[in-house]
Structures are given as C-alpha cells and as structure tokens.
C-alpha positions as CSV (number, residue, x, y, z in Angstrom):
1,X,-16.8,-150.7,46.9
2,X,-13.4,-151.9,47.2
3,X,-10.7,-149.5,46.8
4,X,-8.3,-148.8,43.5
5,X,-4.1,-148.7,44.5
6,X,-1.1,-148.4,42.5
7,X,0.2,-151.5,41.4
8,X,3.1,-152.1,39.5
9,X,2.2,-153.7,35.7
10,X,4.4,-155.5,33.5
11,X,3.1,-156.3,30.3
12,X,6.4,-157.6,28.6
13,X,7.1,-161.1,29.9
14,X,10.8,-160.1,29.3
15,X,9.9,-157.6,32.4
16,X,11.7,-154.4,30.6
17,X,8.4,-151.9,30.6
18,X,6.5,-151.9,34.0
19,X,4.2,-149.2,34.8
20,X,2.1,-147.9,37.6
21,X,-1.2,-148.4,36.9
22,X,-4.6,-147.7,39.2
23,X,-6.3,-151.0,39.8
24,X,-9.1,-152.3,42.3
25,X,-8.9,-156.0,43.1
26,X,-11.6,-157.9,42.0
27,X,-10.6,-161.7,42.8
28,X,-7.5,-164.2,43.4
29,X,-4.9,-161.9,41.1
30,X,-7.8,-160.4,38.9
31,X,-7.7,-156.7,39.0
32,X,-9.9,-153.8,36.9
33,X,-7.7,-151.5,34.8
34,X,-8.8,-147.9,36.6
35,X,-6.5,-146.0,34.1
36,X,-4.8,-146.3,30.3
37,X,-1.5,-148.4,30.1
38,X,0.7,-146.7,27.9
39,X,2.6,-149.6,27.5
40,X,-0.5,-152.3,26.0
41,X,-2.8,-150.6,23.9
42,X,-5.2,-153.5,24.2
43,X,-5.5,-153.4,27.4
44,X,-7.8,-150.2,28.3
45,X,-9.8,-148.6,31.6
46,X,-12.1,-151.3,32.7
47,X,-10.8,-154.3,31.7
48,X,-10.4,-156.9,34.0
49,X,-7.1,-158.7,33.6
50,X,-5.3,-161.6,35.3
51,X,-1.5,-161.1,36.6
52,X,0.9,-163.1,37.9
53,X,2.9,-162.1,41.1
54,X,7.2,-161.8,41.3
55,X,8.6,-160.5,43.5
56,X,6.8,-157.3,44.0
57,X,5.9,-156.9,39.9
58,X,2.6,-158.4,38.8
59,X,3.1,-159.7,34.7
60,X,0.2,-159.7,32.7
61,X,-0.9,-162.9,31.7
62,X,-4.4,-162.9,30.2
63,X,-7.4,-160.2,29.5
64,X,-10.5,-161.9,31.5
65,X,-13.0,-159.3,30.7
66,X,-13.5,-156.5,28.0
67,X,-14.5,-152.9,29.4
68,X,-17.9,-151.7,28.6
69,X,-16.6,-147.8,27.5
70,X,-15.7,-147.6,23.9
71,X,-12.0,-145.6,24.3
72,X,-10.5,-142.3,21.7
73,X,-7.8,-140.7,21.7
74,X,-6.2,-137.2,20.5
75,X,-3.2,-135.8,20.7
76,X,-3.9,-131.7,21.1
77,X,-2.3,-128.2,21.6
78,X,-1.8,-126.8,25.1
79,X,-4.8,-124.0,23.8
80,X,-6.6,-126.5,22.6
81,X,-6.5,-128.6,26.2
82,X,-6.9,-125.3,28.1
83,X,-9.8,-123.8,25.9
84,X,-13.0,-123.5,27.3
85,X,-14.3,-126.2,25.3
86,X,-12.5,-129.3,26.1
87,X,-13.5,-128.6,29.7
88,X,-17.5,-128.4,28.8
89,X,-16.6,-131.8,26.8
90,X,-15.1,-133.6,29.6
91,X,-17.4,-132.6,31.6
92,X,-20.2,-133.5,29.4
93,X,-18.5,-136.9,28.8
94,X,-18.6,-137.4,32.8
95,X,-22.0,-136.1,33.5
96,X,-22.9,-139.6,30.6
97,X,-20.9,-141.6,32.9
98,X,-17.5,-141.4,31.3
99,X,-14.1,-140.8,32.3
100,X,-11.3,-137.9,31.1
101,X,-7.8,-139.0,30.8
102,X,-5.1,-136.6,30.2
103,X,-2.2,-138.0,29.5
104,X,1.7,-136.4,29.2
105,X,0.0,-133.1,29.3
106,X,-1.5,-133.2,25.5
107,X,-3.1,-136.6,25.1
108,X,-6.7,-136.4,25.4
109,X,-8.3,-140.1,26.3
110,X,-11.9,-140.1,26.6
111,X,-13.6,-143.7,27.7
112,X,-17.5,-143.4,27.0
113,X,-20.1,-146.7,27.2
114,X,-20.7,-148.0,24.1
115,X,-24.3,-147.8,23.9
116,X,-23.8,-143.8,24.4
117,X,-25.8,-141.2,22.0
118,X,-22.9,-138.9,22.3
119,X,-21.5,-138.2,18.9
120,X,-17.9,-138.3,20.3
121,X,-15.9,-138.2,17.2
122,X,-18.1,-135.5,15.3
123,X,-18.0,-133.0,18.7
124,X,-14.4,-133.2,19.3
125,X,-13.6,-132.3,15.6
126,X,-16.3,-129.2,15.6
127,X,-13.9,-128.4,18.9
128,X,-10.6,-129.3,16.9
129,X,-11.5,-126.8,14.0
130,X,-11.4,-124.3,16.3
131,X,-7.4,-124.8,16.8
C-alpha cells in the first residue's frame, strides 16, 4: 500500500486558498483525497483528482475518479461530540468500513459506502434529539 503525506492543495486557480490535505499518490500527478477539503466541497475523501505542480503548490485541475463512500455532515454541540453516543456511532460507522472526520472541533463528517444498510441519517437524528 503506498503511503498518504501532506500535500499542499490549491483549488482556486487564482492560488488564494491552499490547504493541507492527506493524499496517497496513485499515478503521474493523480493523488486520492485521504481527508475533507474545506475549501471544494465537491471534492471529498476518496476521490482521485489530477493536480498540477508550481513551485511547491499542486492546483487542482480535474476530478478523475468519484469516491465510493456517500459523505454527511453535521455541525454539533461540544456534549453532543463528547456524549457516549457519537463515539458508539463512529465506531459503528468504522467497524462498516467508514471513516470519522471531526472537523474545527464540532463538525461531524461521516464518509460511509454507498451500498451500506446503515440508516445514517435516521441514527444520527435519534442521537441529535438527545441534545
């Protein structure tokens, strides 16, 4: 398996928002998205994208290959991402070969295949009720 790095992301060809992102090389400037971009929202975990190289920054430049997780997103309470709860849902989520994101402290990013049988919407709003 070849190994994920930091690499520095540009997705504005005017180069004014460049982030760090987690990526593992899978070809000639083709790289797998290992984490959320904050700054494309199209672009998620496990896409495979295609970058150009400058000087150190690589730019964006096409999306190559769709990821097979199906990606949500909630913004919670600090009791609500401490609870008891949100801990036995990550880790069901990564026991069905998903992955937890937690994001600025608060924002909750699940990424689950999309032929799952996990009612992900309908088990994080029994949670949510609770807060």
């Amino acid at each position: 398996m070849l190994d994920s790095s930091g690499l520095h992301i540009c997705f504005d060809p005017a180069g004014r928002e460049i982030e760090i992102l987690d990526v593992t090389p899978v070809g000639k400037d083709k790289y797998r998205i290992e984490e959320t971009p904050i700054f494309n929202p199209s672009v998620t975990m496990g896409d495979i994208i295609r970058v150009k190289e400058e000087l150190g920054i690589y730019y964006y430049q096409e999306t190559l290959q769709k990821s097979h997780f199906k990606r949500y997103a909630w913004l919670l309470s600090k009791e609500a991402v401490d609870s008891t709860a949100i801990s036995a849902f990550k880790q069901r989520i990564t026991e069905n070969d998903g992955k937890c994101e937690q994001i600025f402290g608060g924002l909750l990013v699940i990424h689950i295949p999309k032929n799952t049988l996990i009612d992900v919407d309908g088990e994080m709003n029994r949670i949510i009720e609770r807060f």
